[in-house]
DOTOR-916177 format. One record per residue (C-alpha): x, y, z; residue in one letter. Coordinates in steps of 0.001 Angstrom, whole numbers, always signed. Example, Ala and Ser with C-alpha at 12.3 -4.5 7.8 and 13.67 -1.06 7.14 Angstrom:
2
pt u->+12300, v->-4500, w->+7800, nufi->a
pt u->+13670, v->-1060, w->+7140, nufi->s
//
This chain:
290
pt u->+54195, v->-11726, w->+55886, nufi->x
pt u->+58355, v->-12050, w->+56232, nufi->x
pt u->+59342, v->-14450, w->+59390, nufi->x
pt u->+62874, v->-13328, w->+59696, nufi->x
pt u->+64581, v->-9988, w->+58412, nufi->x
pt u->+66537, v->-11552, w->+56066, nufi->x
pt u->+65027, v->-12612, w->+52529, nufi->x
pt u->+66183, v->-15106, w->+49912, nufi->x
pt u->+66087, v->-13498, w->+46585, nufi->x
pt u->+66652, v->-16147, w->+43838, nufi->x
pt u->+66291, v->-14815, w->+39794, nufi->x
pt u->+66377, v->-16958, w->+36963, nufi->x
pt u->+69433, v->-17744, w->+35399, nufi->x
pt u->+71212, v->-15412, w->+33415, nufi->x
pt u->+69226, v->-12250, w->+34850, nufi->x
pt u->+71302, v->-9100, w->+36377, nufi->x
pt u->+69288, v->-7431, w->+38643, nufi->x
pt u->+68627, v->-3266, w->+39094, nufi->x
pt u->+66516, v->-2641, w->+41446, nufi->x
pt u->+64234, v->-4124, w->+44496, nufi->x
pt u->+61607, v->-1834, w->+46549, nufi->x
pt u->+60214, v->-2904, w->+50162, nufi->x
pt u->+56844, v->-840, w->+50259, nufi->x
pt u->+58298, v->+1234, w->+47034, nufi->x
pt u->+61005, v->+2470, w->+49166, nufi->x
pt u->+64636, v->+1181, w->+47640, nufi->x
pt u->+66401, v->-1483, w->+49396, nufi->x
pt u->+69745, v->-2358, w->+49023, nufi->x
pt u->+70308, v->-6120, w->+47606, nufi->x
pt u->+73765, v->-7977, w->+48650, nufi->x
pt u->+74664, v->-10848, w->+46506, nufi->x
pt u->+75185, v->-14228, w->+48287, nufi->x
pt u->+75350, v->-16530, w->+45241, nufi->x
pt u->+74792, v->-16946, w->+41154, nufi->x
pt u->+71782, v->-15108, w->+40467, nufi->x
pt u->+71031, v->-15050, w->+44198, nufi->x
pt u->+70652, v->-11890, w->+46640, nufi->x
pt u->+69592, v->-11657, w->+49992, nufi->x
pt u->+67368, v->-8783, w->+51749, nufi->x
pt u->+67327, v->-7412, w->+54982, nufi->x
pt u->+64407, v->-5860, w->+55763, nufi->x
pt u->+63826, v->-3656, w->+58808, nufi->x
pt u->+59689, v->-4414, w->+60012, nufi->x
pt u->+59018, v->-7937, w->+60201, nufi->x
pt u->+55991, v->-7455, w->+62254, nufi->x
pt u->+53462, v->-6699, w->+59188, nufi->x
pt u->+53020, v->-7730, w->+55504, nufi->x
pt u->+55588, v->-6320, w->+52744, nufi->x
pt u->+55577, v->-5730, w->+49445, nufi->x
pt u->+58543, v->-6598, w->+47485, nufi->x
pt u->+58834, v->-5139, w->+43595, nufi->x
pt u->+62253, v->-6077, w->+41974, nufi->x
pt u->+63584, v->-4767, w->+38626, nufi->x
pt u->+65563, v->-7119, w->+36784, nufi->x
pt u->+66608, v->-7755, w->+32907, nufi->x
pt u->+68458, v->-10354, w->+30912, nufi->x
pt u->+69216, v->-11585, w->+27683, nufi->x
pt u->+67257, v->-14639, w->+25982, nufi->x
pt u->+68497, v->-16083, w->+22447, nufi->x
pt u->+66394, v->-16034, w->+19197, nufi->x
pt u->+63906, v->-18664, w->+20405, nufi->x
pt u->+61349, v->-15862, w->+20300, nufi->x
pt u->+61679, v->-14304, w->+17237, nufi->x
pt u->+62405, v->-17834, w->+15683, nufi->x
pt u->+58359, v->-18712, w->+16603, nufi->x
pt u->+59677, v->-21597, w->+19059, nufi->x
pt u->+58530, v->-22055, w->+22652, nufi->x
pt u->+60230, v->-20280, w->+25144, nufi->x
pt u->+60069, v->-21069, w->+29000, nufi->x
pt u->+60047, v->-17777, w->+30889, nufi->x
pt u->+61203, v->-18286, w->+35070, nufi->x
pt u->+60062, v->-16276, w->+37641, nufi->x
pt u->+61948, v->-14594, w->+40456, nufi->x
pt u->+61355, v->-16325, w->+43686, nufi->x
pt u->+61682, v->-16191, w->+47801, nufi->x
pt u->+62772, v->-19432, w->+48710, nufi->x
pt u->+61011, v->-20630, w->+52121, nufi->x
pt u->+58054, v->-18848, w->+50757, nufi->x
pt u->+55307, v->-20713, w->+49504, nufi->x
pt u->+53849, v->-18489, w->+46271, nufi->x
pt u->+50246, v->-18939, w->+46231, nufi->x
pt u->+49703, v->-17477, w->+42787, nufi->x
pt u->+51538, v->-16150, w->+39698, nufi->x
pt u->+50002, v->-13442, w->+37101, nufi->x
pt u->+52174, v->-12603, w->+33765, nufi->x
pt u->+51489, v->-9675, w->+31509, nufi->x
pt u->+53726, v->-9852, w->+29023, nufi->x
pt u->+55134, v->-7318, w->+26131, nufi->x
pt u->+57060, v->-8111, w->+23164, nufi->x
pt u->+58560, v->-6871, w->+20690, nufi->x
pt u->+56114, v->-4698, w->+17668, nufi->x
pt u->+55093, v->-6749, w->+15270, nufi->x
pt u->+54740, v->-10030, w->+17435, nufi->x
pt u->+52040, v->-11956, w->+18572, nufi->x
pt u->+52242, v->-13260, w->+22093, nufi->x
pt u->+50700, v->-16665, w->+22377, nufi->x
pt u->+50344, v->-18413, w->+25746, nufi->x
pt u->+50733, v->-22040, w->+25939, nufi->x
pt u->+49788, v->-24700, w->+28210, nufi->x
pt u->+49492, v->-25380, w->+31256, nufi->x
pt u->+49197, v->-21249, w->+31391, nufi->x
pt u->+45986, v->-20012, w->+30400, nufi->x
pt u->+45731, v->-16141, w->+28737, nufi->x
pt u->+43321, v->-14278, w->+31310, nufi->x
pt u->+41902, v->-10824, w->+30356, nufi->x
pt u->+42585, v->-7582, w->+31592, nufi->x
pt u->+39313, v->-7183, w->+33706, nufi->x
pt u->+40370, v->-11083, w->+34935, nufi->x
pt u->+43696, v->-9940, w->+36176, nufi->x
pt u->+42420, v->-6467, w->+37451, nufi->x
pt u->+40303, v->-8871, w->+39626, nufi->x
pt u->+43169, v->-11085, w->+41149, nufi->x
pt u->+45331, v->-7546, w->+41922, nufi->x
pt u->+41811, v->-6737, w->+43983, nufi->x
pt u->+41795, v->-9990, w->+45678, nufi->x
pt u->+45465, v->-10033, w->+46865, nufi->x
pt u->+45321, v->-6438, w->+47964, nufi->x
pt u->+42341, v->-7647, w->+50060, nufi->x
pt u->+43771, v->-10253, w->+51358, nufi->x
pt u->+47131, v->-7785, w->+51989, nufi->x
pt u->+44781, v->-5252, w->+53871, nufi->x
pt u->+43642, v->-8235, w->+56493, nufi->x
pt u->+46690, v->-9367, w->+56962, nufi->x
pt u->+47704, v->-6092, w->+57682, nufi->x
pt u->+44911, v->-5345, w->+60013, nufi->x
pt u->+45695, v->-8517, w->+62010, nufi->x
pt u->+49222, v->-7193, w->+62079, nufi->x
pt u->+48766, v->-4183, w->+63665, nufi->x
pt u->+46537, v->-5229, w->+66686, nufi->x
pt u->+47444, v->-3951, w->+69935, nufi->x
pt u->+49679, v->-968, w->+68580, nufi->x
pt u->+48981, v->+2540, w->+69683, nufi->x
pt u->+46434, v->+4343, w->+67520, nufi->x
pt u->+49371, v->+6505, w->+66155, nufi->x
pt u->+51633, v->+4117, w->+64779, nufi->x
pt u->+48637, v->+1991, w->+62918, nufi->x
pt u->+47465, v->+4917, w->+61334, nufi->x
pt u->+51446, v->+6136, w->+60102, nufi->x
pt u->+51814, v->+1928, w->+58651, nufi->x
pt u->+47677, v->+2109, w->+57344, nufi->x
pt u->+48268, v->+4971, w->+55528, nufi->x
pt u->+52119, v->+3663, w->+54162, nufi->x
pt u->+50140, v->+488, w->+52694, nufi->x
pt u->+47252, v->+2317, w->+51696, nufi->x
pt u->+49057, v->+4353, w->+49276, nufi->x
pt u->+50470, v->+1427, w->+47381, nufi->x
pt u->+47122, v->+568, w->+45945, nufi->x
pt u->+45546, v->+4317, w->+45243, nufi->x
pt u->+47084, v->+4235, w->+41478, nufi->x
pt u->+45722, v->+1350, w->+40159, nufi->x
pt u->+47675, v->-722, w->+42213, nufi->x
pt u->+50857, v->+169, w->+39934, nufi->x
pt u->+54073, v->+1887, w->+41305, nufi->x
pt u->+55810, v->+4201, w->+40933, nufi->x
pt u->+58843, v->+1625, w->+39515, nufi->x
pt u->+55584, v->+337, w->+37147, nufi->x
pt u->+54426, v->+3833, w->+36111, nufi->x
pt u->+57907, v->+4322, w->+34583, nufi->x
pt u->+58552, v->+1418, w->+33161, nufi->x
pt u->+55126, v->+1397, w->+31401, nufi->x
pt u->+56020, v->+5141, w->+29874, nufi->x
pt u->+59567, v->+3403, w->+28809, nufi->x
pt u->+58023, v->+544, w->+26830, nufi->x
pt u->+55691, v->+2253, w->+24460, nufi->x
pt u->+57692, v->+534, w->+21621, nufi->x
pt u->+56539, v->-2789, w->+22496, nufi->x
pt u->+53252, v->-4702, w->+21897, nufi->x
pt u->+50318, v->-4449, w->+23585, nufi->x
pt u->+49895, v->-6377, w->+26818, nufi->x
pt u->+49155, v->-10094, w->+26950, nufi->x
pt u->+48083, v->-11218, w->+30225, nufi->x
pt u->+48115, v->-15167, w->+32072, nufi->x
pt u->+48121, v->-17789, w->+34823, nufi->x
pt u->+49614, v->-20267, w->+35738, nufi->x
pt u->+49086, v->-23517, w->+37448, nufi->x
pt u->+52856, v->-24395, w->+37511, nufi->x
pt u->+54244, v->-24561, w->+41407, nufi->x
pt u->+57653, v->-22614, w->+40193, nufi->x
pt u->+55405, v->-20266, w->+38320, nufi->x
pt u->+57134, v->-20738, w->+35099, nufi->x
pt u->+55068, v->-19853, w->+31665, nufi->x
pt u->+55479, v->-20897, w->+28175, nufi->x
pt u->+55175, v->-18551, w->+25078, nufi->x
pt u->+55424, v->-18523, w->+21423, nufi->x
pt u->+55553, v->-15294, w->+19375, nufi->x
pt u->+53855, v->-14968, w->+16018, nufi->x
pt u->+54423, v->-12118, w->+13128, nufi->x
pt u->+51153, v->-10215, w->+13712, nufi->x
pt u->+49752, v->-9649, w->+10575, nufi->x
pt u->+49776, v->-5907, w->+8964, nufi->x
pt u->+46933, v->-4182, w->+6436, nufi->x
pt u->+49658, v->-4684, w->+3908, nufi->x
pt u->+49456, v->-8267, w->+3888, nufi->x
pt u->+46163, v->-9035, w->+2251, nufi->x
pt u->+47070, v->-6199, w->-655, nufi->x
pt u->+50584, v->-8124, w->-977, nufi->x
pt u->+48870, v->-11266, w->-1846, nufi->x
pt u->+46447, v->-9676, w->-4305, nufi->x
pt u->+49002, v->-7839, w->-5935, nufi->x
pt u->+51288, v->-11159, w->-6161, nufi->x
pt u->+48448, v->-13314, w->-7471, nufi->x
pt u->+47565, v->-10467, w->-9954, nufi->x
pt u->+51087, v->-10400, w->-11036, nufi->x
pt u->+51371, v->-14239, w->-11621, nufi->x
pt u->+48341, v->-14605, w->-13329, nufi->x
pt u->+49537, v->-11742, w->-15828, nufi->x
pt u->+52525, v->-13302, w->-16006, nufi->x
pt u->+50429, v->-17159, w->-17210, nufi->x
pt u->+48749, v->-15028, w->-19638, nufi->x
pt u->+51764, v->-13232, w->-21504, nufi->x
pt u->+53222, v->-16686, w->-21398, nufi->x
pt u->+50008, v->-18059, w->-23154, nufi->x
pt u->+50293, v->-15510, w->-25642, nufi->x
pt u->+54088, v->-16124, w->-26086, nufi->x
pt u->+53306, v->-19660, w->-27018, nufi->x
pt u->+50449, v->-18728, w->-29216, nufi->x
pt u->+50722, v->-15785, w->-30905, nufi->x
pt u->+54398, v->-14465, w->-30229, nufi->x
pt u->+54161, v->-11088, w->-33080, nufi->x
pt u->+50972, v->-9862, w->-30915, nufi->x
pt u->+52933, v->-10073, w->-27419, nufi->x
pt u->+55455, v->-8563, w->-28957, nufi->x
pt u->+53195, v->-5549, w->-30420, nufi->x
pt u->+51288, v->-5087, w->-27371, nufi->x
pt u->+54420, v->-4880, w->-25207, nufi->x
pt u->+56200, v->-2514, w->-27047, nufi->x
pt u->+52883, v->-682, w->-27411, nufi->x
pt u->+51291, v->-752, w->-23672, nufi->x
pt u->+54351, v->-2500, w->-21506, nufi->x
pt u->+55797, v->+932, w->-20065, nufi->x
pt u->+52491, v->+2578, w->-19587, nufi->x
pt u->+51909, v->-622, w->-17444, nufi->x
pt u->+54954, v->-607, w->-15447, nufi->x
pt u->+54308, v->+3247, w->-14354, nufi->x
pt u->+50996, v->+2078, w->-13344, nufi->x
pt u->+52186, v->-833, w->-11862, nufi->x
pt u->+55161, v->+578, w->-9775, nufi->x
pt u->+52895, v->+3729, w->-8775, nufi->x
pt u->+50416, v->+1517, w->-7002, nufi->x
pt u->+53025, v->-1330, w->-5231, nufi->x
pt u->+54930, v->+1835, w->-3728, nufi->x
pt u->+51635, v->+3827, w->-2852, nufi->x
pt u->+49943, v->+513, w->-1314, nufi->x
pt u->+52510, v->-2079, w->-107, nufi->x
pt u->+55500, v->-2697, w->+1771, nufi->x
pt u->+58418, v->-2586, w->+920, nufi->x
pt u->+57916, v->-132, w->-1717, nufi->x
pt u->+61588, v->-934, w->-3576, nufi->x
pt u->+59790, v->-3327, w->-5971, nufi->x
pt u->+57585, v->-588, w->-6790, nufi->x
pt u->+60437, v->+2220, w->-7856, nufi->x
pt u->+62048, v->-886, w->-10038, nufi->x
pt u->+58973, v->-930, w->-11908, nufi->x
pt u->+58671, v->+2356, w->-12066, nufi->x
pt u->+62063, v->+2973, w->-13303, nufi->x
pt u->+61748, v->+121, w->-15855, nufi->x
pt u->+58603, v->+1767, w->-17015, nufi->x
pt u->+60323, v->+5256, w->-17633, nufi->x
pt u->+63352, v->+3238, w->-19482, nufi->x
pt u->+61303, v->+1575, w->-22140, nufi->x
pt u->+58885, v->+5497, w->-22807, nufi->x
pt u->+62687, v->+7038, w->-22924, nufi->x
pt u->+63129, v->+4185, w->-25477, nufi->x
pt u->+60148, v->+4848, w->-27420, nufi->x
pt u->+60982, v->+8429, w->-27505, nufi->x
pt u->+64333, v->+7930, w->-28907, nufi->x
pt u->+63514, v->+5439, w->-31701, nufi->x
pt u->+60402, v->+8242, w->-32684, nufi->x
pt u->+62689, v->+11008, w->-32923, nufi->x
pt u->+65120, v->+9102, w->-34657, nufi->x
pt u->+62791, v->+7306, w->-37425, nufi->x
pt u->+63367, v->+9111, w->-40821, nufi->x
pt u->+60320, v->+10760, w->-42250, nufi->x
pt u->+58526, v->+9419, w->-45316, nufi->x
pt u->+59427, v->+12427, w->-47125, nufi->x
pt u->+63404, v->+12168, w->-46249, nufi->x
pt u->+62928, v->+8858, w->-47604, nufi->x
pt u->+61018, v->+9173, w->-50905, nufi->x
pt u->+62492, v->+7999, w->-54409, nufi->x
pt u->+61837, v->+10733, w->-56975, nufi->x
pt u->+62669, v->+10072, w->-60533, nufi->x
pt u->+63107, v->+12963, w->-62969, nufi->x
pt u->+62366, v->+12435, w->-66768, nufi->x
pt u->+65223, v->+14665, w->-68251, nufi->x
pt u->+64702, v->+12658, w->-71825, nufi->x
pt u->+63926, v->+15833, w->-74115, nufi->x
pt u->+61970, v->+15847, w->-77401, nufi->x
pt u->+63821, v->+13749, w->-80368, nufi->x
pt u->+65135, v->+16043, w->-83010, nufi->x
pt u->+63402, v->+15723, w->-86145, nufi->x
//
């Protein structure tokens, strides 16, 4: 419920800002400091709703897995009575909440939009006592129609179809005055990690055995690779590139494999025959005369 026309606009540092709505109608921002704009805003007499569009760059801290402190924008002179986050990062991250901000469910802060539109709708009804029955009903149904789709606007609804990219939602409170939260991203496992790990620890304990046998008995590793080691490097290659990611190590193997069957093929066809090889001696020692 605004006291003045003019409103204080203050984003955190290093933020540019787009766009700010009154009621989802655009309002024109004029800048009156660093990071700072003020609003002037044209009904005074009932409660607003104020959705501003903003973006900035943040350094690796994210990606990195450290903390990160993420500000909110704020109305200075006005006292915020309580701050809900739903955050989205990038695919393949984890969003983790830290403390003193709690991670709250979606039905949780469904419930907390439904509470603060309440309290909205009173505020507005106290607002509009003693106006004519015409203009309350033009300003009721203004308000109403902020909360008929699911409380989103129509700034929301677009963003929301622009960030399909990102991860799923992760939603919190906070019990910080300035309203600031604290997050830490982790790489969200895939269903290729689990096979990765088999296929490593398969690949290392295959590896301790051929050694063993190296040691041990170095003419039988040496007959059973030339004998089986391409035929297991097809097989090997075929199911890294079918099952895991990335699949490169799995066409290496696969390549090696067809090398050392080309090999095989070679030396076969170029191995001379036991016939082209036979000795034959020829007794050309006649009779003796008598």
């Amino acid at each position: 419920m605004p006291s003045s026309r003019l409103v204080r606009l203050q984003l955190p540092a290093g933020m540019r800002l787009f766009e700010v709505f009154v009621d989802e109608h655009p309002l024109r921002a004029r800048p009156v400091g660093e990071a700072a704009w003020e609003l002037e805003l044209l009904d005074v007499s009932r409660p607003r709703t104020i959705l501003v569009i903003f973006a900035g760059d943040i350094d690796d801290q994210l990606v990195s897995g450290l903390p990160l402190r993420l500000e909110t924008p704020k109305l200075p002179g006005i006292p915020t009575r309580k701050v809900t986050w739903m955050i989205r990062g990038p695919r393949g991250l984890d969003m983790r909440i830290l403390a003193p901000s709690a991670q709250a469910s979606a039905n949780e802060i469904a419930t907390l939009r439904e509470e603060a539109s309440q309290r909205l709708k009173a505020s507005l009804r106290r607002s509009l006592e003693g106006r004519d029955a015409r203009e309350r009903a033009r300003i009721e149904e203004q308000v109403a129609s902020l909360f008929e789709r699911s409380q989103q606007s129509a700034a929301e609804q677009a963003w929301n179809r622009t960030s399909l990219a990102l991860s799923s939602e992760v939603f919190a409170t906070t019990t910080d005055p300035e309203g600031g939260i604290i997050v830490r991203a982790a790489p969200k496992p895939t269903p290729t990690d689990s096979s990765r790990a088999v296929a490593t620890a398969a690949a290392i304990l295959a590896a301790g055995a051929a050694w063993s046998m190296a040691i041990r008995r170095p003419a039988r590793l040496t007959g059973l690779l030339a004998q089986f080691g391409p035929v297991a490097l097809l097989a090997l290659g075929a199911v890294w590139a079918t099952l895991l990611q990335p699949a490169w190590p799995g066409g290496l193997l696969v390549a090696g494999g067809v090398v050392g069957l080309v090999r095989r093929l070679i030396r076969s066809a170029s191995k001379p025959t036991a016939a082209e090889t036979a000795l034959v001696i020829r007794d050309s020692v006649g009779p003796a005369g008598g």
